[in-house]
C-alpha positions in Angstrom: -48.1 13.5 27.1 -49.3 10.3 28.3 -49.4 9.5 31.5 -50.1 6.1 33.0 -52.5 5.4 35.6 -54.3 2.5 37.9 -57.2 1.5 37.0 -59.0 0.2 40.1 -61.8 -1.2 38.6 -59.7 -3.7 36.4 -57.7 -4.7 39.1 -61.2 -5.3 41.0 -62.6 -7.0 38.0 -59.7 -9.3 37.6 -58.9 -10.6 41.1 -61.0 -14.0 40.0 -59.0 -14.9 37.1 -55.4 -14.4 38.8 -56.8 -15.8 41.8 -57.3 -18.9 39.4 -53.5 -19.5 38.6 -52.9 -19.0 42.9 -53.6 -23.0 43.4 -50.0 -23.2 40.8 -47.8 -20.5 42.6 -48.6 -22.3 46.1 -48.4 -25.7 44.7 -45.0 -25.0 43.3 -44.2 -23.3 46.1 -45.5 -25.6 48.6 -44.0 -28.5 46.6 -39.9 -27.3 46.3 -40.2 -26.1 49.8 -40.7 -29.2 51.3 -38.8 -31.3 48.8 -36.2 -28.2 49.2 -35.5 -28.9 53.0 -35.1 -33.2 51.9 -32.4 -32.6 49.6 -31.1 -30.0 52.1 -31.2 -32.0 55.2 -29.6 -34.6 53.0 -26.9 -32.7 51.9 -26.2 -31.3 55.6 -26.1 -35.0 56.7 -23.6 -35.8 53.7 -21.4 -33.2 54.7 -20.3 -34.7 57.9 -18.8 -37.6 56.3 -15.2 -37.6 56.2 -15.0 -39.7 52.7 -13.6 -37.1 50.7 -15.5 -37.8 47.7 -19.0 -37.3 49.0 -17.5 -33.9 50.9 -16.3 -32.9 47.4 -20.0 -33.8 45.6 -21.6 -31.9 48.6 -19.2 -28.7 47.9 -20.1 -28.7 44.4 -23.6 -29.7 44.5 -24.2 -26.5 47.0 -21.6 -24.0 44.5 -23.3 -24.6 41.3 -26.9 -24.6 42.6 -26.3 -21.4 44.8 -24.2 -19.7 41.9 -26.6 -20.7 38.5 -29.5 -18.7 38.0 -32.9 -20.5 38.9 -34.0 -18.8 35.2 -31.3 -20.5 33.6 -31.9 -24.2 35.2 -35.4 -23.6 34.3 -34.6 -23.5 30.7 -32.1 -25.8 31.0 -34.8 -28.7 32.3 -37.8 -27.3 30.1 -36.1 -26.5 26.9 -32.8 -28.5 27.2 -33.4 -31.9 27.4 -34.0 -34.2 24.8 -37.2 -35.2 26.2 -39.4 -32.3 27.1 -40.8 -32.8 31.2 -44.0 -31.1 31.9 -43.9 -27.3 32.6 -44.7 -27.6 36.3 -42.9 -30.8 36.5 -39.8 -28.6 35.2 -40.6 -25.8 37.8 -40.7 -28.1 40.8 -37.5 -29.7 40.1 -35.9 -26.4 39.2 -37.4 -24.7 42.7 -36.7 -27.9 44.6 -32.5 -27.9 43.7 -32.2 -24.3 44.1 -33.8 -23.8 47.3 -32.4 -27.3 48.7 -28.7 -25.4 48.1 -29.4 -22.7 50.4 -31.5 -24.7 52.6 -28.7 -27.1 53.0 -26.3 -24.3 54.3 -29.0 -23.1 56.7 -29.2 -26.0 58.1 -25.2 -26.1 58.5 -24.7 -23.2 60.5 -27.8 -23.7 62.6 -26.0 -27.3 63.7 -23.1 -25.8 64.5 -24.9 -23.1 66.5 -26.2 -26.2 68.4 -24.0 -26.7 72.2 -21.3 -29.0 71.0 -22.3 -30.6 74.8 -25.5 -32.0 72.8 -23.3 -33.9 70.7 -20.9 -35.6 74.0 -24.3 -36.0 75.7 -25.8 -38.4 73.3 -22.7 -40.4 72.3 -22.2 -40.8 75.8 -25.4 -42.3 76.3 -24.9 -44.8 73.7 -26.4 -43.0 70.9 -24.9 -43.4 67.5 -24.5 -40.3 64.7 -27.8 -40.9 63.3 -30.0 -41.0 66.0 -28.4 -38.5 67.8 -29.1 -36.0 64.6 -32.6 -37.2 63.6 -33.7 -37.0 67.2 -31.7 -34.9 69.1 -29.6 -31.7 67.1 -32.2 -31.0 63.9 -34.7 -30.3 66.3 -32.9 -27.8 68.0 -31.5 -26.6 64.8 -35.0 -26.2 63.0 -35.6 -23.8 66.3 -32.8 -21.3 65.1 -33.1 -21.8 61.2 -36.5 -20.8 61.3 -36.5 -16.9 60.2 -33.9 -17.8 57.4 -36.2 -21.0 56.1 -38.9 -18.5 56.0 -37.0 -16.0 53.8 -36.5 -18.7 51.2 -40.1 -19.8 51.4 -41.1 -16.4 50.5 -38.0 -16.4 48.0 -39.8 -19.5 46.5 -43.1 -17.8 46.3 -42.3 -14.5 44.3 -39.6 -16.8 42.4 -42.4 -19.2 41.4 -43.4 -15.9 38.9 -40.4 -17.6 36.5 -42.7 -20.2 35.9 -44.7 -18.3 33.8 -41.7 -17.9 31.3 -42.2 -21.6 30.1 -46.0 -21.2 30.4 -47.0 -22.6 33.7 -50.5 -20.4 34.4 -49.9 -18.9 37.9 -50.7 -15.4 39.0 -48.0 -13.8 36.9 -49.3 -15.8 33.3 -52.7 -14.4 33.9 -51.5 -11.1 34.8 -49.8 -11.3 31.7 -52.9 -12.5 30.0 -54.6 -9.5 31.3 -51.9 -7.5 30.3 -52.0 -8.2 26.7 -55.6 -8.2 26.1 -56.0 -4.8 27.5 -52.5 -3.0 27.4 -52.5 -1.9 30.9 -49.8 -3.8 32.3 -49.1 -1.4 34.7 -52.9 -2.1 36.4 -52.1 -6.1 36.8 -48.5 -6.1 37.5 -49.5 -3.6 40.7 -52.1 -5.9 41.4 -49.9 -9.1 41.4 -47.9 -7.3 43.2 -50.1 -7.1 46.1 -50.8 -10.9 45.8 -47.0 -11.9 46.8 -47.1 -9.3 49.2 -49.8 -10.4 51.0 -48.8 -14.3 50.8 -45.6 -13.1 52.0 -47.4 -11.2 54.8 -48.6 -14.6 55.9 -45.7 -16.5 55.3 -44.1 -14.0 58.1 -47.3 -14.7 60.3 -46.6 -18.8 59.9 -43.2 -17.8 61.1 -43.6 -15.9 64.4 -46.2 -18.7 65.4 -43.8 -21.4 64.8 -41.2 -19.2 66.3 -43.5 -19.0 69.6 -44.1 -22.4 69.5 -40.3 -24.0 69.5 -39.5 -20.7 72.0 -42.1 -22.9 74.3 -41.1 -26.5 73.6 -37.4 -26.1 73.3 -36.2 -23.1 75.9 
């Protein structure tokens, strides 16, 4: 009977080659995060309008995007519309919606975990709303949304791997690559493994600095 095994000198040989797709996963990555948290902040901001028609887009923008598959939008933008967008164009925009949805209710309940005092405080200074929250309550709220914006960083990371379905050549394509050319899949799926474990690792290390760093500035 055959029985699979690691072969260490593949992986070895073959760090270069997914280490070439690593500028993709962390560009995509990198990319949605940041437009991610725009669109969330955005929607957070939106939500505290009392016109009920923006409250009602808000509620459904953050449903459907937190309740569809990211796999499914992904096809839906890179096979689905009439005019093809690039394949990493398609991945950004895909990442960027889905993480802005959960990013967006992050950013909810760390305002309201924000001392409602914060809020008097400014308007009774003569702040208005948008000040006060620009300057004022995100701040504080970045502070306590900080171990659940990391989570969907790394969410983003190992979830950039769907790119490779519509051909984007991160990590996971060229472990594929590898894959297929010497039918030991098991070797470079370990292997990539390890890569969005260690990127992981150091997204958690990013997190306890910044975590030290607001603990100084802000308490």
């Amino acid at each position: 009977m055959y029985i699979p095994t690691i072969d260490l000198s593949l992986m070895v040989k073959s760090i270069p080659f997914l280490l070439s797709g690593l500028g993709y996963t962390l560009g995509i990555s990198l990319t949605a995060f940041l437009f991610g948290n725009l669109l969330g902040i955005l929607m957070t901001v939106l939500g505290f309008f009392s016109w009920r028609p923006i409250r009602l887009f808000v509620k459904f923008y953050l449903s459907f995007l937190r309740g569809t598959p990211a796999l499914v939008l992904l096809f839906l933008l890179y096979f689905g519309l009439p005019y093809q967008l690039n394949a990493v164009v398609a991945a950004v925009i895909c990442f960027s919606l889905t993480s802005s949805a959960f990013i967006g209710e992050i950013y909810r309940g760390s305002i309201a975990g924000v001392n409602a005092g914060q809020w008097d405080a400014a308007y009774a200074l003569g702040n208005r709303f948008f000040p006060t929250m620009w300057y004022i309550i995100l701040p504080q709220a970045a502070r306590i949304s900080i171990p659940a914006l990391s989570n969907v960083a790394m969410d983003l990371v190992k979830g950039t791997s769907l790119a490779a379905m519509i051909t984007v050549p991160d990590i996971f394509q060229k472990a594929k690559i590898i894959g297929g050319r010497t039918f030991d899949y098991l070797s470079m799926y370990f292997l990539v493994a390890l890569i969005y474990w260690l990127l992981c690792i150091g997204i958690g290390h990013i997190q306890s600095r910044l975590e030290r760093f607001f603990q100084k500035k802000y308490v």
